[in-house]
C-alpha positions as CSV (number, residue, x, y, z in Angstrom):
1,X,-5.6,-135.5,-15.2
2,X,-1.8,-134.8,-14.3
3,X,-1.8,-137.7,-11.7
4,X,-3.2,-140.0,-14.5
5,X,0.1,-138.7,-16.7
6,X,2.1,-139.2,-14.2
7,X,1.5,-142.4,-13.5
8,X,1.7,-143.2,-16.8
9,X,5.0,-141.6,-17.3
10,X,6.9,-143.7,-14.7
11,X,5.7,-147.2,-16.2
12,X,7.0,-145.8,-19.0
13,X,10.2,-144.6,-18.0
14,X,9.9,-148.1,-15.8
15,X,10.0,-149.5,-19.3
16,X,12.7,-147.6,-21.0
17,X,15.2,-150.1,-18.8
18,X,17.3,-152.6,-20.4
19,X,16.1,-154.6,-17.2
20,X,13.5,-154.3,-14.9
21,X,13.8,-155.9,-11.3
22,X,11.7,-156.2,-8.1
23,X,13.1,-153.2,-6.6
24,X,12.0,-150.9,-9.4
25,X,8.5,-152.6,-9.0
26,X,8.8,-152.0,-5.4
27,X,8.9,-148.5,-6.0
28,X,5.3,-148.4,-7.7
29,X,1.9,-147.6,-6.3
30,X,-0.6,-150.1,-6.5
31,X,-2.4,-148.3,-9.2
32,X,0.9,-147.7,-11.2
33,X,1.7,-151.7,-11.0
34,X,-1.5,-153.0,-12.5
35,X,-0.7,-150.3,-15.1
36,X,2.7,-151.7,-15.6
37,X,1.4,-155.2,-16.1
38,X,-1.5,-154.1,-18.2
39,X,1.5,-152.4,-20.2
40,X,3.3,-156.2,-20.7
41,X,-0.2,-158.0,-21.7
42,X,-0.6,-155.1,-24.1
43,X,2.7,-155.2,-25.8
44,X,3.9,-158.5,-25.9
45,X,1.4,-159.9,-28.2
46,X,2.6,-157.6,-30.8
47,X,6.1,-158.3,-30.7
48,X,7.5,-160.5,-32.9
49,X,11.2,-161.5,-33.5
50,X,14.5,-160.0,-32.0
51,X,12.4,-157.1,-30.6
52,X,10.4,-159.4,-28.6
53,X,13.7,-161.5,-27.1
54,X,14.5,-157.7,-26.4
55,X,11.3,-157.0,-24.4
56,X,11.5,-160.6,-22.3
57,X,14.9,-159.9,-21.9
58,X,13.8,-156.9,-20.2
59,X,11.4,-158.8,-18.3
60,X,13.5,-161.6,-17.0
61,X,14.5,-160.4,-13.8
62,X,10.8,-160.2,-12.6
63,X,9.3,-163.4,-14.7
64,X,8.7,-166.3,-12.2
65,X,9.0,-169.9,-13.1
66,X,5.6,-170.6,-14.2
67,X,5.6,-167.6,-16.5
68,X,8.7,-168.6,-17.8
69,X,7.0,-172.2,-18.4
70,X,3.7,-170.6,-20.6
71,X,6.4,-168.6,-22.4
72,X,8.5,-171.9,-23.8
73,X,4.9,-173.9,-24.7
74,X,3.9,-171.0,-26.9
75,X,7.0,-170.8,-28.3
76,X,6.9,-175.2,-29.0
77,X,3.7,-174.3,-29.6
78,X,4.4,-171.9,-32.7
79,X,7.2,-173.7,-33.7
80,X,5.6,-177.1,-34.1
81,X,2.7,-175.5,-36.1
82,X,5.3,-173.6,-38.7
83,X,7.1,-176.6,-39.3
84,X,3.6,-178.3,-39.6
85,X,2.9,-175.8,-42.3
86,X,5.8,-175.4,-44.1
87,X,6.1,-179.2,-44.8
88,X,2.3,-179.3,-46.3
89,X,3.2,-176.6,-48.4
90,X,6.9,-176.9,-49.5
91,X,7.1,-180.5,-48.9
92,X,10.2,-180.8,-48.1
93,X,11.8,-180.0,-44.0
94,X,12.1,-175.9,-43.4
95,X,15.2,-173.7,-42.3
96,X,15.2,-171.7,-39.0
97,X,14.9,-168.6,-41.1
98,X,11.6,-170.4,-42.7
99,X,10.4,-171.6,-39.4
100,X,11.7,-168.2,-37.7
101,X,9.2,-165.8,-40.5
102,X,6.7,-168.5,-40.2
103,X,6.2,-168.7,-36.4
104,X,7.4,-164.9,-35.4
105,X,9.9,-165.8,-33.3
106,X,13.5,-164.8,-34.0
107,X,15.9,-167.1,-35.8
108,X,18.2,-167.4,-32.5
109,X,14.6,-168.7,-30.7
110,X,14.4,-170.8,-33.1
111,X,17.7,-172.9,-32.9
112,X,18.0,-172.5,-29.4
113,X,14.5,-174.3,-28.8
114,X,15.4,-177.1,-31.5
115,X,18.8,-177.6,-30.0
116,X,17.3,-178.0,-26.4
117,X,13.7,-178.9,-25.8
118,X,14.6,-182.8,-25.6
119,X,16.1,-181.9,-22.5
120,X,13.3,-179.4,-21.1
121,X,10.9,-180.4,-18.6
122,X,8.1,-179.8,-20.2
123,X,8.9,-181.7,-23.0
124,X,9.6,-184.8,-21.0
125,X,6.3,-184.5,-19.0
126,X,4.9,-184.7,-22.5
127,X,6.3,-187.9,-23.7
128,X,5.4,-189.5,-20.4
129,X,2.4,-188.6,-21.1
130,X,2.2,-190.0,-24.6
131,X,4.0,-193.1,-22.8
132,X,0.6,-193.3,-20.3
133,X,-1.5,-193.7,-23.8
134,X,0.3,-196.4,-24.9
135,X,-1.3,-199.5,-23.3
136,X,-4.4,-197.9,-23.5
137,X,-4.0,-197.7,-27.6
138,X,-2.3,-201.8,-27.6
139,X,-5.5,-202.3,-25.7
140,X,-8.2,-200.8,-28.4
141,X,-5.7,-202.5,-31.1
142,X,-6.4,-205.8,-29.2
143,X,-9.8,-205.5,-29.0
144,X,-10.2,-204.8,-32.7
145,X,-7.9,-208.1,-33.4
146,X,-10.1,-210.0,-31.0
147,X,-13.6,-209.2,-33.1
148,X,-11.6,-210.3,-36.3
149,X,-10.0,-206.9,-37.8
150,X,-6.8,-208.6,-39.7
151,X,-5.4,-205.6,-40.3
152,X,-5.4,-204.8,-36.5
153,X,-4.3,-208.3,-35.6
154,X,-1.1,-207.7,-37.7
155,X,-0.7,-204.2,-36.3
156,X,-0.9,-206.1,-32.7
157,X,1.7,-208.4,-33.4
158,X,4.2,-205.8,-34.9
159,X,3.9,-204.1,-31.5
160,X,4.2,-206.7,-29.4
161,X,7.1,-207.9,-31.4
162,X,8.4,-204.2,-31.3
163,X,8.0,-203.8,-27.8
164,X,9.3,-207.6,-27.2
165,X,12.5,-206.6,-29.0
166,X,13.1,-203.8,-27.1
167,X,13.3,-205.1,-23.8
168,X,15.0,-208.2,-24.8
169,X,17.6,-206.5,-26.5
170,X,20.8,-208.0,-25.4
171,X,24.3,-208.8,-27.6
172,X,23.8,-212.7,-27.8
173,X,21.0,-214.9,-28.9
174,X,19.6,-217.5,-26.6
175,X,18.1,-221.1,-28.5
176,X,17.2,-223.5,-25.2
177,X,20.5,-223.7,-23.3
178,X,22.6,-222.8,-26.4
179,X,24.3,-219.4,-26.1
180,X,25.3,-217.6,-29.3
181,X,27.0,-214.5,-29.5
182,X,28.9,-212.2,-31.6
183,X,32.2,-213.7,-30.2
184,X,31.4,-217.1,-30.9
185,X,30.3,-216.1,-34.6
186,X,33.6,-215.0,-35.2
187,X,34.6,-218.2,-34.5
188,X,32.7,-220.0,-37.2
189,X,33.8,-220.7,-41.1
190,X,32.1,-219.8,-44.3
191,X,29.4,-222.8,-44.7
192,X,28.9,-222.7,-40.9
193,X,27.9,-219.1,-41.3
194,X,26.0,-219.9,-44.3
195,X,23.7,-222.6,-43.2
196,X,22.6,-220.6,-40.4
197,X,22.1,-217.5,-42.5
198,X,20.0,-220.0,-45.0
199,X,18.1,-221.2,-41.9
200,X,17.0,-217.8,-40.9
201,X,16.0,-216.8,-44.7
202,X,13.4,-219.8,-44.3
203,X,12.1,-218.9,-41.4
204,X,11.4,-215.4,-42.6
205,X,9.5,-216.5,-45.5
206,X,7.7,-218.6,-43.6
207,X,6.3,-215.9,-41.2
208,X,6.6,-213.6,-44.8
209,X,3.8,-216.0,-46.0
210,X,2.0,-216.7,-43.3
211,X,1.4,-212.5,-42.7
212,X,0.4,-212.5,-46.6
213,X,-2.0,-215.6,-45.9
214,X,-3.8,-213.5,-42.8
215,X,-4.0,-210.1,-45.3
216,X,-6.1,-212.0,-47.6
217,X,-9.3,-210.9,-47.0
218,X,-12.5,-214.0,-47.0
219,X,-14.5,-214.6,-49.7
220,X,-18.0,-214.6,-49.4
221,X,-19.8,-217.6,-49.7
């Protein structure tokens, strides 16, 4: 019984330190270790706020990479369902302090994972991700068109068109071997600049009427 105690009082006094490091792990039995860890699994759940950025802080000498990786999904994790949350019931975007009492992290959490998960790793393995789905989603889209879904079909086109419009985006427009840019446009008077405006106007209500003409569903005969 005063081995058991013992044992327990050094992981404790192991985690009175502002920081733990490998050499005070080093310095436990084997028993005493898996105590030490059962200790973390125990606590950390609990936490919430600036005393758990106190605990990890503690911690982040001995947490490896991949722990360190599970740690900032459950954070994006919490933070995307409190925003999630807070807009469905506030209608309207929340504050860090919202999102911060919603999600149980702390405030300073908060705004440092807004202001940098774009540029985390994990986040960018997400996105490519989502970028994998892509074709396979055009694809169901274009088989839905095919079998006569209008409302697909259009949804096709805008995508294509999107997609079209971002590869091709340059600073001059092309029309058979005539170049056009914005130098050249400059160059041109008021009815110059107007016909071609007027031109343009008639080709979007033509395409305008055309995409009304394909939303009108058939009549039954």
């Amino acid at each position: 019984m005063t081995k058991e105690i013992k044992k327990k009082d050094k992981v404790e006094e192991l985690l009175k330190l502002d920081q733990i490091t490998t050499d005070d792990l080093n310095k436990l039995s084997k028993t005493q270790f898996k105590r030490f860890y059962e200790e973390i699994n125990d606590r950390l759940p609990e936490l919430e706020g600036e005393e758990r950025d106190e605990f990890l802080a503690k911690l982040e000498p001995i947490t490896d990479e991949s722990t360190k990786n599970a740690l900032w999904e459950n954070n994006h994790s919490k933070i995307i369902n409190a925003i999630y949350d807070l807009m469905c019931s506030r209608y309207r975007i929340p504050s860090k302090t919202e999102i911060s009492n919603q999600s149980g992290l702390s405030r300073q959490t908060v705004h440092k994972h807004l202001k940098e998960f774009q540029n985390h790793p994990l986040y960018k393995g997400q996105i490519e991700a989502m970028n994998i789905m892509t074709s396979k989603v055009v694809a169901t889209v274009c088989e839905q068109a095919i079998t006569g879904d209008m409302r697909a079909a259009k949804l096709f086109l805008n995508i294509i068109g999107t997609r079209q419009g971002t590869i091709n985006q340059n600073n001059y427009i092309q029309i058979n071997n005539t170049i056009l840019s914005q130098d050249k446009l400059e160059l041109l008077n008021k009815d110059q600049l107007s016909e071609i405006e007027n031109i343009i106007r008639s080709v979007e209500l033509t395409k305008k009427q055309t995409l009304e003409e394909l939303a009108i569903p058939l009549s039954s005969t």
